[in-house]
N, C-alpha and C positions, 0 to 999 in steps of 0.2 A: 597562530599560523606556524607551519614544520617548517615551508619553507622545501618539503620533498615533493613529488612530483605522483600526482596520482589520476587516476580515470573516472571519465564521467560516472562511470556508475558509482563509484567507491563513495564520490563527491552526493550523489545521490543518498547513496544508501546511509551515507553519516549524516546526513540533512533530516532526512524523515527520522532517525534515530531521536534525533536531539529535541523531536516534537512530542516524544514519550516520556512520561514520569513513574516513580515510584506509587504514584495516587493512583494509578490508571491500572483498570480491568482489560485486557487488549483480546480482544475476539482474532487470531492471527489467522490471516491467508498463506500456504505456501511460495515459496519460491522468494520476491525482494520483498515483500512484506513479513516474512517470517526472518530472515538475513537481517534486518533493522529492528524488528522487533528484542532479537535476541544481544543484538549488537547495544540496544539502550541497555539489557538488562544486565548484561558485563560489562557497560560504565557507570554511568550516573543512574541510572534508574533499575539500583539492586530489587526494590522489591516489585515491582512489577509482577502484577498476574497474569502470563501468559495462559490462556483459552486455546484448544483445540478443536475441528468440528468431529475431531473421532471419540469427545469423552474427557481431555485430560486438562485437569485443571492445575493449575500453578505448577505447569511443566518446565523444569531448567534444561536443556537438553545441551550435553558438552560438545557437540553437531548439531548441523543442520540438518532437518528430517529431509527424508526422500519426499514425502508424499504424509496426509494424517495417519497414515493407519503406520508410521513406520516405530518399528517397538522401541525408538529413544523417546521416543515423547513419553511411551507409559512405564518407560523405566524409573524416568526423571521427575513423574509429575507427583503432586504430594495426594491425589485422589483422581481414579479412574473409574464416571460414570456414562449410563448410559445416553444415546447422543440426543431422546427425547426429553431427558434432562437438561443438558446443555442448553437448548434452545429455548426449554418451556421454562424452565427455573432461570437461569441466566441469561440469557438472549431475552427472549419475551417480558421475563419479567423486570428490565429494565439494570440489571446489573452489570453492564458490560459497560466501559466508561468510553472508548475507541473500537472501529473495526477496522482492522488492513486489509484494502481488499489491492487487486491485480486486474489487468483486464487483456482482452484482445485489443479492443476499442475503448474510447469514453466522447461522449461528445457536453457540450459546455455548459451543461447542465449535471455534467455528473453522473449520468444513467451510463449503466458501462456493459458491454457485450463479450460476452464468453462463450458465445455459443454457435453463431456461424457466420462467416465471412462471405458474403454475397446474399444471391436468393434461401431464403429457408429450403424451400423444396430441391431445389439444385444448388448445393453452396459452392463456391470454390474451395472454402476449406471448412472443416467439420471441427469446430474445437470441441474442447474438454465439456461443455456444460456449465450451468451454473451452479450446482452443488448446496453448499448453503448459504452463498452469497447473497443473493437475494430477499431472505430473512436479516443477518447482519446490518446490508445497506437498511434495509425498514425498518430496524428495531433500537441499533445499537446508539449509543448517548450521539457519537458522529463519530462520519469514518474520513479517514485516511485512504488515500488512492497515489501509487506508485506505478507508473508507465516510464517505459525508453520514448521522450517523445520523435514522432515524424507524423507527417499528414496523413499513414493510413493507420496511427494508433489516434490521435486524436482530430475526430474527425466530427465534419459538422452536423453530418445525421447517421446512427449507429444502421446498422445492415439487422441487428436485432437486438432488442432493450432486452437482456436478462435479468440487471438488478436498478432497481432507483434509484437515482441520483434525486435531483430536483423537478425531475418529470420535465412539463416544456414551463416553470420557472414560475417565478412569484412565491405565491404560499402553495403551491401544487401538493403539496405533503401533507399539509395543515388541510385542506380539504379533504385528502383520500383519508387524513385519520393516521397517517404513518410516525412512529414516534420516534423523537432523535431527531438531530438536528440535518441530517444531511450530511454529504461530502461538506465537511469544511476547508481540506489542504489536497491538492491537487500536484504532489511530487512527482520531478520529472528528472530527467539527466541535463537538464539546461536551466532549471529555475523550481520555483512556486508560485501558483496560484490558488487563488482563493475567491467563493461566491461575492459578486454583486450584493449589497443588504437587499436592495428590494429586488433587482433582477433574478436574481441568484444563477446570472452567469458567469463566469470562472474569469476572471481579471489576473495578468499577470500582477504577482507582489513583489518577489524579488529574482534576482539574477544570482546566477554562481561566478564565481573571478571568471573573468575572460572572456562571457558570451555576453552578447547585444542583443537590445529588444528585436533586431531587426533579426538574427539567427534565431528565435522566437516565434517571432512570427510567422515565420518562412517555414518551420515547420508543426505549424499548429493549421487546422483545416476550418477554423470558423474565424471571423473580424475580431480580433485579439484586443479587447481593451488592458489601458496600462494602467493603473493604480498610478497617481499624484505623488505617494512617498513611495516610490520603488525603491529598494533597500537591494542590497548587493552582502550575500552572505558570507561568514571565514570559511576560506579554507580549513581542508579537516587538519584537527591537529595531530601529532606524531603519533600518540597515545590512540588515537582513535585509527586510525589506517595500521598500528601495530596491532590492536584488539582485533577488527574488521580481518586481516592478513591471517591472523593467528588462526582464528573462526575457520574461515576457509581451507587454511592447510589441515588443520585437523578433520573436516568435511572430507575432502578430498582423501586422506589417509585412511580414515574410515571406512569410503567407498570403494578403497581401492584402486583412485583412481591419482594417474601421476600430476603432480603438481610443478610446476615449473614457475613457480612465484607471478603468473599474470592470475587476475581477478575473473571468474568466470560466473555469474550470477545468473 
């Protein structure tokens, strides 16, 4: 423990970091799953296979990409194929050991929405799509899911399922034929959860310093069961918030854009 003083996101983003290894194939999402992904891989998890869905395979990128198609990825990456490969050879074909996915929504099952908030036909808001999330969640060994939690990101029924989680729960997977295991870690700015064995509804596991099951609950939008050994995880160390900080200033410098030493993910 530093002992310095840092933000729920940082606390986040060193949390999910620390559940990647050097063994692991990582299918990355942009934006906080690509920020931890790359964050494991300039600490403890040097060799890490960062995955792209534009092509780029065992990309080290010294920034954080805008977006997949942005040219650090295939500056950095040691081979750039095309993205029916990506999926058909490595996705599909079961070589991806994690996925980091992101979401609008997710509800406790793990099915997660990126596609419209509200009615389909009339949304209130129109997001980005699912892209190739979708495939990921259905193929990859299991994924990873990174949310700011509040009641209208984790919510008890999605406004529209783009990618599977656990479906409505049990072996729902195991029946449709989807292979992988599922959302296994459910990263949040206040904690982690993890599936039910048989439910495989998302039970909190552990707390970050300082929040309460009850700050938890309060903004989680389904009956939040609590895991028996709730565990309360470290704070980031010095080393990790100066890597995470570093990351960011050089993002930021690169885009041109002014840094003032807060965390903007």
């Amino acid at each position: 423990m530093s002992g310095e003083t840092y933000t729920p996101d940082e606390m986040m983003v060193v949390e999910a970091a620390r559940h990647l290894s050097s063994d692991d194939v990582c299918f990355v999402g942009i934006g906080l799953p690509s920020t931890a992904a790359n964050l494991a891989r300039l600490l403890h998890a040097p060799g890490i296979k960062l995955i792209y869905e534009s092509g780029t395979i065992e990309t080290r990128p010294s920034v954080l990409p805008l977006s997949i198609g942005d040219g650090e990825l295939a500056e950095t990456a040691r081979a750039v194929v095309s993205v029916p490969e990506i999926f058909g050879y490595w996705l599909q074909g079961g070589r991806v050991t994690v996925g980091f996915l992101g979401a609008a929504q997710v509800d406790q099952f793990g099915n997660l929405n990126t596609t419209v908030i509200g009615a389909y036909d009339s949304p209130k808001v129109r997001l980005p799509g699912a892209g190739g999330a979708p495939e990921i969640a259905a193929c990859a060994g299991e994924t990873f899911i990174m949310i700011r939690q509040s009641t209208r990101a984790l919510v008890n029924k999605l406004d529209f399922i783009s990618s599977p989680g656990h479906l409505d729960g049990g072996n729902a997977r195991e029946r449709l034929g989807l292979k992988g295991k599922g959302p296994t870690r459910l990263i949040t700015d206040l904690g982690v959860m993890e599936p039910h064995p048989e439910t495989r509804a998302f039970e909190l596991t552990a707390l970050y310093p300082g929040v309460t099951v009850d700050q938890v609950r309060a903004a989680t939008g389904w009956p939040l069961q609590v895991r028996a050994d709730l565990s309360v995880r470290e704070a980031p160390t010095a080393e990790e918030l100066s890597a995470l900080r570093d990351l960011k200033a050089r993002t930021d410098a690169a885009h041109q854009e002014p840094h003032d030493g807060q965390l903007r993910l």
